[in-house]
C-alpha positions as CSV (number, residue, x, y, z in Angstrom):
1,X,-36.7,127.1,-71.2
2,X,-39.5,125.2,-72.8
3,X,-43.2,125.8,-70.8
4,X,-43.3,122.0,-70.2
5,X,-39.5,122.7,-68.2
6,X,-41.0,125.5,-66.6
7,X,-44.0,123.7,-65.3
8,X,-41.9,121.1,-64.3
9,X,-39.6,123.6,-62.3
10,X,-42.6,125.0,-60.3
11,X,-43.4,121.9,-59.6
12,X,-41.0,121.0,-57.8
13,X,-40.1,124.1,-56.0
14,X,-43.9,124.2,-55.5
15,X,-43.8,120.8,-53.6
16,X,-40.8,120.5,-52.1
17,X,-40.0,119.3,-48.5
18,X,-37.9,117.2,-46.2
19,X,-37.7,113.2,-45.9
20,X,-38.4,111.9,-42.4
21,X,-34.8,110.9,-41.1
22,X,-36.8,108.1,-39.4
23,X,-38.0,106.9,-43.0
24,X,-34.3,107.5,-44.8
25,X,-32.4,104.7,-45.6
26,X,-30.2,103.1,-48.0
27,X,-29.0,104.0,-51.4
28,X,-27.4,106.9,-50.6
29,X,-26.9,109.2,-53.8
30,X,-23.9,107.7,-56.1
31,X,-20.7,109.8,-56.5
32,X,-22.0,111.0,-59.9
33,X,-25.2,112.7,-57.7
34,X,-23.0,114.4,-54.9
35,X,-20.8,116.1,-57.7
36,X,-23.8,116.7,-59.6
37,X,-25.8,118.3,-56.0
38,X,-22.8,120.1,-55.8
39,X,-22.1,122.2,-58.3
40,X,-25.9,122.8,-58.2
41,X,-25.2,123.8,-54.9
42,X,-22.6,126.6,-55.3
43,X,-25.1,128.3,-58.2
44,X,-25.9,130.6,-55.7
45,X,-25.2,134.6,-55.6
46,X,-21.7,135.3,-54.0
47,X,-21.6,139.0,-53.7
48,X,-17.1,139.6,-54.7
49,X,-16.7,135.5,-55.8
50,X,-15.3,134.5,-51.9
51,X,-17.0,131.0,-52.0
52,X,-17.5,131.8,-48.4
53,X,-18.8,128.4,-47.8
54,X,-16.9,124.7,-48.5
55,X,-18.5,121.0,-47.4
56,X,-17.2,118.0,-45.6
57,X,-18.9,114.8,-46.3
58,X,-19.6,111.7,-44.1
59,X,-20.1,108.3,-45.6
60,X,-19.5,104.6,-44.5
61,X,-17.7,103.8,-41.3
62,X,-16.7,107.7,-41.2
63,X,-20.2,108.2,-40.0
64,X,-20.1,106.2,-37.4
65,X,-16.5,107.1,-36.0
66,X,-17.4,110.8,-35.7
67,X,-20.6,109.9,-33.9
68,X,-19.0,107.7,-31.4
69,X,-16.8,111.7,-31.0
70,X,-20.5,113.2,-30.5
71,X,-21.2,110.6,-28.0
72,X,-18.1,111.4,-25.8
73,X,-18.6,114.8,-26.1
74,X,-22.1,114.8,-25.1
75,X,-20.9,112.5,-22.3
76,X,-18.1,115.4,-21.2
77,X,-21.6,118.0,-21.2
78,X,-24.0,115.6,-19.6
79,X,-22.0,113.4,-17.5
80,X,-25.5,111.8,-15.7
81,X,-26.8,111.1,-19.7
82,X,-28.4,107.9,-19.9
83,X,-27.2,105.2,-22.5
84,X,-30.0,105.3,-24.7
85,X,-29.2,109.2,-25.4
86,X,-25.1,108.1,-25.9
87,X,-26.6,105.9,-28.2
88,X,-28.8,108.5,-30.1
89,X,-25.4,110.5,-30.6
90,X,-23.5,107.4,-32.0
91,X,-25.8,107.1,-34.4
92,X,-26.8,111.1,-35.2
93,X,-24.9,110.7,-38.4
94,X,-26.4,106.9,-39.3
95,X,-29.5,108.0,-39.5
96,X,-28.7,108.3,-44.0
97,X,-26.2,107.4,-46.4
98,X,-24.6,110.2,-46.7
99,X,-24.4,113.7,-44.7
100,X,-22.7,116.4,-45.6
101,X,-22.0,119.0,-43.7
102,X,-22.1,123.0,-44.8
103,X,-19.7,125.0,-43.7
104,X,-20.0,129.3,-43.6
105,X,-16.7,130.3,-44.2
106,X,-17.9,133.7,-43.7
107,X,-15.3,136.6,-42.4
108,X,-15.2,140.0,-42.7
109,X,-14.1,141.8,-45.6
110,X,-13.5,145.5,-46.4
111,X,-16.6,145.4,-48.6
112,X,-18.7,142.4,-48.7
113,X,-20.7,142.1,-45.2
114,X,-20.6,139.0,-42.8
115,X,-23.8,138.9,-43.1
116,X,-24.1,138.8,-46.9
117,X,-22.0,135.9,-47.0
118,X,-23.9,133.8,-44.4
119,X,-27.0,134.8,-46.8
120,X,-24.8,133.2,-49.3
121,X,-24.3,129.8,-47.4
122,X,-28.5,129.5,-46.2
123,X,-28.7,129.7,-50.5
124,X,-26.2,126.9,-51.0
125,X,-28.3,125.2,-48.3
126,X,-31.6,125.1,-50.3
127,X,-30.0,124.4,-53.6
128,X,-28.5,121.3,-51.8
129,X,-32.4,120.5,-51.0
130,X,-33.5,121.3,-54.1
131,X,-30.7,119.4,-56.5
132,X,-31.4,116.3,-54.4
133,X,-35.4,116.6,-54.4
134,X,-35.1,116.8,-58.6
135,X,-32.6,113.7,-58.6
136,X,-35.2,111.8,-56.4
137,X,-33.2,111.6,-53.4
138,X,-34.4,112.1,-49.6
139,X,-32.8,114.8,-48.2
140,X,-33.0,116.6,-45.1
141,X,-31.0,119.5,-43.4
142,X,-30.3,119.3,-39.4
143,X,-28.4,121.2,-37.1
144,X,-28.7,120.1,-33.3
145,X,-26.1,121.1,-30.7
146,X,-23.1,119.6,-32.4
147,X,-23.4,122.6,-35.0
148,X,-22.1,125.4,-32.6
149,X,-20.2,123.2,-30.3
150,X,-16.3,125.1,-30.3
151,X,-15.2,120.8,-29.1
152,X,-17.2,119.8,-32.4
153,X,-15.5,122.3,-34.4
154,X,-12.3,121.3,-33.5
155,X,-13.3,117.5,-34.1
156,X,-14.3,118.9,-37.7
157,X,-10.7,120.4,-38.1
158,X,-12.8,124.1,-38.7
159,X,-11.0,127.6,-38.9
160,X,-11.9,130.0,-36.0
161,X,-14.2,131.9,-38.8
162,X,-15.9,128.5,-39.9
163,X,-19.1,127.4,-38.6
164,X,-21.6,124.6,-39.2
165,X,-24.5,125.9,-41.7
166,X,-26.3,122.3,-41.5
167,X,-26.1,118.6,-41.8
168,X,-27.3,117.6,-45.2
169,X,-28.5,113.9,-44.5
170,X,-29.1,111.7,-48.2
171,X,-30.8,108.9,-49.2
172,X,-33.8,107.1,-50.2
173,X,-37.1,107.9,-48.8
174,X,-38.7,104.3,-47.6
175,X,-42.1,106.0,-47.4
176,X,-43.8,108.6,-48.4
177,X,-42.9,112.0,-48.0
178,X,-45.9,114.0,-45.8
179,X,-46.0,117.8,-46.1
180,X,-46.7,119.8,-43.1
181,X,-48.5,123.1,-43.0
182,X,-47.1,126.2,-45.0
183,X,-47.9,129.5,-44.3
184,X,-50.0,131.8,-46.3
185,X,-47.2,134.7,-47.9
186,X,-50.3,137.0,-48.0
187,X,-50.2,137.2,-44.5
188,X,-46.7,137.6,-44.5
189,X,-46.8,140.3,-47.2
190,X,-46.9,144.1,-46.6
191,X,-46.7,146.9,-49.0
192,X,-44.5,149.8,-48.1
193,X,-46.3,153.2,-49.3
194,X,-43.6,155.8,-47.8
C-alpha cells in the first residue's frame, strides 16, 4: 500500500465515529454501496469459515411496517405507555434510509467457541462502520430492547441460536459529525511481567 493510502487509512480509523440519528436523513447508500459495505463487512477473521453471522435489511415502507410490530409489542410490555412513546417505536427504524440488522448466528461447535464467533460478529459490526465512514455515509449502530426481545425474534423470522448483534442505521449526515471524548489506551494499558 502506497504511504499516501496508508495515511489515508489512519485517518480514517483515527477519526472515526457515529452520525447523530437525529441529524441522518435521506440518501440512503445506493445498492452498489450496501453490496460494496458488505463484503467489506464479512472481511473479518472467522476462526473454521462458519460465517456465524448473516444480515436482514430494512428499507422503504418495510421500515415502517416492522416498527408499527415494535409499537404493538411495546404496547403488550407497557400497556399504560403513552402515545408519544408508541410513536417513538413506529418510527425506531425511520430514523435513516436504510438499517440493517446483524445477526450472530453463533452455536456451539466441537471446536470453535461460542464466544469466538460472537467476537467474529462485533468485527463484522465495525467493518460495517468503517466501510460506510470511507464511502461518506452516516452510519450508526443501535441496539435498544427490540434486540433481545424472544417476540422480536420471532417477528424477525430468527433461529433459536440467532440473535440481534445491532441495528446498522444508513444515510446522509445533515450536520456535522461531533466527536465525543475517547479514552486514553495508556491508561488502559498494562504490561504483564510474569
Amino acid at each position: 500500500m502506497p504511504l499516501n493510502d496508508a495515511t489515508t487509512g489512519l485517518s480514517l480509523l483515527s477519526t472515526r465515529r457515529s452520525t447523530s440519528l437525529k441529524t441522518m436523513g435521506e440518501p440512503g447508500p445506493t445498492p452498489e454501496q450496501i453490496d460494496q459495505i458488505l463484503r467489506i463487512a464479512v472481511r473479518v477473521p472467522d476462526h473454521g469459515k462458519l460465517q456465524p453471522w448473516r444480515f436482514i435489511q430494512f428499507e422503504g415502507v418495510s421500515r415502517e411496517k416492522f416498527g408499527g410490530e415494535l409499537a404493538k409489542r411495546w404496547k403488550d410490555l407497557h400497556p399504560e405507555t403513552s402515545e408519544e412513546s408508541l410513536n417513538h417505536w413506529r418510527g425506531f427504524l425511520l430514523r435513516a434510509p436504510t438499517v440493517i440488522a446483524l445477526i450472530s448466528r453463533a452455536a456451539p461447535h466441537p471446536k470453535i467457541p461460542v464466544w469466538e464467533q460472537q467476537l467474529s460478529s462485533g468485527a463484522v459490526g465495525q467493518n460495517i462502520l468503517l466501510a460506510a465512514t470511507a464511502l461518506g455515509i452516516g452510519c450508526q449502530w443501535n441496539t435498544d430492547w427490540c434486540a433481545y426481545d424472544p417476540e422480536v425474534a420471532k417477528l424477525m423470522k430468527l433461529e433459536p441460536h440467532e440473535r440481534v448483534a445491532g441495528f446498522f442505521y444508513l444515510g446522509s449526515p445533515k450536520e456535522a459529525i461531533e466527536d465525543r471524548p475517547r479514552p486514553d489506551p495508556q491508561t488502559l494499558l498494562t504490561r504483564w511481567s510474569g
